[in-house]
C-alpha positions as CSV (number, residue, x, y, z in Angstrom):
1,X,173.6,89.6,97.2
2,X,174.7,90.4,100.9
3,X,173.3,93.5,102.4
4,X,176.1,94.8,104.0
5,X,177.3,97.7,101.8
6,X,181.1,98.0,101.3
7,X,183.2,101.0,102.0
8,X,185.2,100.4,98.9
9,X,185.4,98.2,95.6
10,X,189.0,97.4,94.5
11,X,187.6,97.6,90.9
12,X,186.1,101.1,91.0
13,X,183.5,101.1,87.9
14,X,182.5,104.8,88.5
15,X,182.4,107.2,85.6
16,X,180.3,109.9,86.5
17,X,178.3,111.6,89.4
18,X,176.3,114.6,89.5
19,X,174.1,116.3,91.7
20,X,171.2,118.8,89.9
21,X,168.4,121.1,91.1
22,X,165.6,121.9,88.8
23,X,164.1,125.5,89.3
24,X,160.6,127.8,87.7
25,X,163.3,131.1,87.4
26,X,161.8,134.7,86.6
27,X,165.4,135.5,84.3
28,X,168.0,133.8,82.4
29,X,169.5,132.1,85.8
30,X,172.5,131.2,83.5
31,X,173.3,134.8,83.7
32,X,172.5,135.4,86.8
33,X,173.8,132.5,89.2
34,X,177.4,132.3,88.1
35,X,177.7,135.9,89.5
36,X,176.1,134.3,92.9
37,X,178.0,130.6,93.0
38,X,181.7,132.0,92.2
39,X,182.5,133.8,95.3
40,X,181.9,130.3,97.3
41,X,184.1,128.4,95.1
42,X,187.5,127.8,97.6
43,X,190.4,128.7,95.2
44,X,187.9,130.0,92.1
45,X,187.9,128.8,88.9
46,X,190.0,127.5,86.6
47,X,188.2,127.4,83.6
48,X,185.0,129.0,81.7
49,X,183.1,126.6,78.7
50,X,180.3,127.8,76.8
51,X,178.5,124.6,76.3
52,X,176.7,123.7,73.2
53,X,173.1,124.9,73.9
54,X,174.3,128.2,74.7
55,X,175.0,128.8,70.6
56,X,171.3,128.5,69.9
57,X,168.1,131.2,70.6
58,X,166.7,131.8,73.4
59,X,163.0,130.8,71.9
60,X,164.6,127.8,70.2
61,X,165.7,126.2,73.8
62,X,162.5,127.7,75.4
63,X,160.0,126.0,72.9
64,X,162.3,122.0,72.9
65,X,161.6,119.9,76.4
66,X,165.2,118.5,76.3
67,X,166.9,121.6,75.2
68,X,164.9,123.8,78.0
69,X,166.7,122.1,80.6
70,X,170.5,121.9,78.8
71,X,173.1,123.8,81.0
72,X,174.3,126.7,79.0
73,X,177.8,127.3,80.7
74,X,180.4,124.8,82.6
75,X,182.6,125.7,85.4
76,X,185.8,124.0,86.5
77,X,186.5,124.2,90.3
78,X,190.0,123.1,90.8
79,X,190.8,119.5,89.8
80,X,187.6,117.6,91.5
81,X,184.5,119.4,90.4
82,X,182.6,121.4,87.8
83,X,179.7,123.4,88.4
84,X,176.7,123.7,85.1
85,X,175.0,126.7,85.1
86,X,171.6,126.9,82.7
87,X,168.3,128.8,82.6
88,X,166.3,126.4,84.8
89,X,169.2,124.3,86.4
90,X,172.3,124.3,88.4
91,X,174.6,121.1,88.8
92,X,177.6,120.0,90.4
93,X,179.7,117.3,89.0
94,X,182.2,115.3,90.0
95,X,185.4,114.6,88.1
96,X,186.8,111.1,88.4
97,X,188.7,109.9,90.1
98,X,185.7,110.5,92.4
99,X,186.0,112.0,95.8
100,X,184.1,110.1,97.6
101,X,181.2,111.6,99.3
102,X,182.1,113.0,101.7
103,X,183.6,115.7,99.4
104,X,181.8,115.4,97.2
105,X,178.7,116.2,99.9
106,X,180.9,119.3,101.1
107,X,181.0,120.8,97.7
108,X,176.8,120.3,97.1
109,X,176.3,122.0,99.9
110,X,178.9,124.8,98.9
111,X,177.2,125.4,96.2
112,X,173.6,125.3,96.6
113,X,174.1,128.0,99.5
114,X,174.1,130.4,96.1
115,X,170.3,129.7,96.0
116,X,169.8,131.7,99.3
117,X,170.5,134.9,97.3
118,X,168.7,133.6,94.2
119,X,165.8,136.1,94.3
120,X,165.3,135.5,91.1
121,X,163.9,131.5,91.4
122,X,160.6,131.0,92.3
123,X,160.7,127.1,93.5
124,X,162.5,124.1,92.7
125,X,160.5,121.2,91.8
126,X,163.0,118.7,91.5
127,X,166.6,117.7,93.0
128,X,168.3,114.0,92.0
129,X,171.5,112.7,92.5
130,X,173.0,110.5,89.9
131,X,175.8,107.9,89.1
132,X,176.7,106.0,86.2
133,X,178.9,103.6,86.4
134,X,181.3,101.7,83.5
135,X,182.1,97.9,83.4
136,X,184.8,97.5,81.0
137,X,184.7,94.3,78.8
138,X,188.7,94.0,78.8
139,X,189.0,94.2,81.9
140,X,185.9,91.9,83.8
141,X,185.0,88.6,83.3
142,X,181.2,88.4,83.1
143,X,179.0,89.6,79.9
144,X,175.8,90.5,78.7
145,X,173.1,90.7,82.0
146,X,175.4,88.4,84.2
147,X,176.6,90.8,86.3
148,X,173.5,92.5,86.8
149,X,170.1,90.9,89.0
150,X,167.5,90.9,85.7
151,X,165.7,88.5,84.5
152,X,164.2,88.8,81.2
153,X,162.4,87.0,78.4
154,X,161.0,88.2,75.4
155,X,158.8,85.9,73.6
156,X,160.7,82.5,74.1
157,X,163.6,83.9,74.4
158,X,165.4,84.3,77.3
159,X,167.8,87.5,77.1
160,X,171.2,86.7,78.3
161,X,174.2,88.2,76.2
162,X,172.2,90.0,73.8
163,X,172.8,93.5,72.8
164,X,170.4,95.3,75.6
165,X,169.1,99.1,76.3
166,X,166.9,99.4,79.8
167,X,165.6,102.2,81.2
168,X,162.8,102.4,83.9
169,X,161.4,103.9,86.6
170,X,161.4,102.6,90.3
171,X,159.5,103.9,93.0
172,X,161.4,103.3,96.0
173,X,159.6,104.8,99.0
174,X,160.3,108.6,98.9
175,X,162.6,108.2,95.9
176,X,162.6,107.6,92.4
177,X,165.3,105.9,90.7
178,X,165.7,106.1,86.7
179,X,167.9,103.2,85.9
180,X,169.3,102.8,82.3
181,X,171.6,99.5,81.7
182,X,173.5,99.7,78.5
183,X,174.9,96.3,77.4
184,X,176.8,97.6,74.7
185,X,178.4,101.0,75.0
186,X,181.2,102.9,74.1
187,X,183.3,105.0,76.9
188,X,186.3,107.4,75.4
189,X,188.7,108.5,78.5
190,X,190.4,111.7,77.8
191,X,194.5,110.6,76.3
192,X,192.8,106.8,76.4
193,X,191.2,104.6,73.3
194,X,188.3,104.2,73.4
195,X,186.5,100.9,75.8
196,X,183.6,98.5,75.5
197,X,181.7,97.6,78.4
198,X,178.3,97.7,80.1
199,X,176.5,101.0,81.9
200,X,174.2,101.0,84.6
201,X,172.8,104.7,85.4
202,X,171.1,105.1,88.8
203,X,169.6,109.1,88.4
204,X,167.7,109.2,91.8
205,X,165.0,112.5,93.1
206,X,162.7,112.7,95.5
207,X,158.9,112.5,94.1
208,X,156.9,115.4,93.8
209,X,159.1,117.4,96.0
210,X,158.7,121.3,95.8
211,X,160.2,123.5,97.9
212,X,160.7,126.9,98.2
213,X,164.7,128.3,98.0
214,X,164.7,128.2,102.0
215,X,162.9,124.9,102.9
216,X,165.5,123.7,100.8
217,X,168.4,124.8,101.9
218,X,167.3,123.6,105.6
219,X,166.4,120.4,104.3
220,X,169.5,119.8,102.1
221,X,172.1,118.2,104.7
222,X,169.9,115.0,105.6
223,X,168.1,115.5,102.1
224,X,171.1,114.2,100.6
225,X,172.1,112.0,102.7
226,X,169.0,110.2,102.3
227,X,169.3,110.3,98.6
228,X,172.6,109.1,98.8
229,X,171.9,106.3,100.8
230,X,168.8,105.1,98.6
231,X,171.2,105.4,95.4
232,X,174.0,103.5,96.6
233,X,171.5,100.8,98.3
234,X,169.8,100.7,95.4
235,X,173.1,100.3,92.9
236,X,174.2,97.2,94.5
237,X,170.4,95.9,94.3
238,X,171.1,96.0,90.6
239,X,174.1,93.7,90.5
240,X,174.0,89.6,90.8
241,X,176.1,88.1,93.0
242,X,179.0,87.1,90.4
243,X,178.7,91.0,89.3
244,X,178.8,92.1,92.9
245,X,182.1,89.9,93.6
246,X,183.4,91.3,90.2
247,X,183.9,94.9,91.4
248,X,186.0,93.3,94.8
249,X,184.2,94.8,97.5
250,X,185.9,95.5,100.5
251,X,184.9,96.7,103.7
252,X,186.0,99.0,106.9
């Protein structure tokens, strides 16, 4: 595939993007950080979503891995972004159609000034960026691995268009990227039927990054950048050349 990144695809496969911090907090920062992140929202909030976790026991989330880091409580900020709010996390995600990143960049650094005031966190140990991204069946012309730059056998076989679930984890310099490719999943768009495709999931952090609430917030800016740059590098690594020329890249 070429190296030169384009500014824009003409067939958009984006789905989802998020941005997350990972925090040791001495309280229930669910309770505590909404009061700190709402008075830097431009234009407030529209809506307020108890999320499923938040129905269940403190010492039930506490004592499950997954559930431990679940955001308890979801945010709308106008019509592009919602901010997740749980005990040991705080996210921001984009709503689609995405913003680009400059915007979206904007409204990371928006929030995450909330940690400045955040007493109540000890360190965060882990920040990533992530983007998963949807290739409809309907609507693209390659199946199975063929758009994406994989090779793999098992046994004699060599895996082309069979039913496929990937996930690893590549060191990339200072970044880690945990890619998941899906080659048979299910996507249901709000007032839409539901679509078949592929997924590929680039969920990028630093490695062994900890930082104190300050560090971090003088770090962020390029931080970001940086991680940014390594994701969307690191997407287009993923996809073959057909799979690349799928998505109609187009460039400034």
């Amino acid at each position: 595939m070429s190296q030169r990144l384009p500014s824009k695809l003409g067939k958009e496969p984006l789905i989802d993007a998020i941005f997350e911090v990972r925090f040791d907090s001495l309280g229930p920062a669910a309770s505590l950080m909404p009061g700190l992140v709402l008075p830097l929202l431009d234009g407030g909030a529209t809506a307020f979503e108890p999320l499923p976790a938040a129905q269940l026991p403190p010492e039930i989330r506490d004592g499950d891995e997954n559930l431990k880091l679940a955001p308890l409580m979801r945010v709308v900020w106008g019509s592009q972004f919602a901010v997740l709010f749980g005990d040991r996390t705080l996210s921001i995600g984009c709503k689609m159609p995405y913003a680009g990143w400059t915007e979206f960049r904007k409204s990371i650094l928006k929030v995450m000034q909330a940690l400045e005031s955040a007493a109540f966190i000890k360190r965060v140990y882990q920040f990533s960026l992530k983007y998963v991204d949807f290739f409809d069946k309907s609507d693209l012309r390659l199946s199975g691995l063929q758009r994406f730059n994989v090779n793999l056998s098992l046994g004699p076989v060599q895996v082309q268009d069979e039913i496929l679930n990937i996930r690893c984890e590549i060191p990339d310099g200072e970044f880690l990227h945990a890619v998941t490719i899906l080659t048979n999943a299910f996507v249901k768009y709000p007032e839409a039927s539901q679509l078949e495709g592929a997924i590929l999931e680039v969920d990028t952090h630093r490695i062994e990054e900890h930082l104190d609430r300050t560090a971090l917030l003088e770090r962020l800016p390029s931080l970001i950048d940086a991680m940014h740059d390594s994701n969307k590098k690191f997407f287009f690594s993923c996809l073959s050349e057909q799979g690349f020329l799928e998505l109609e890249p187009q460039y400034d």
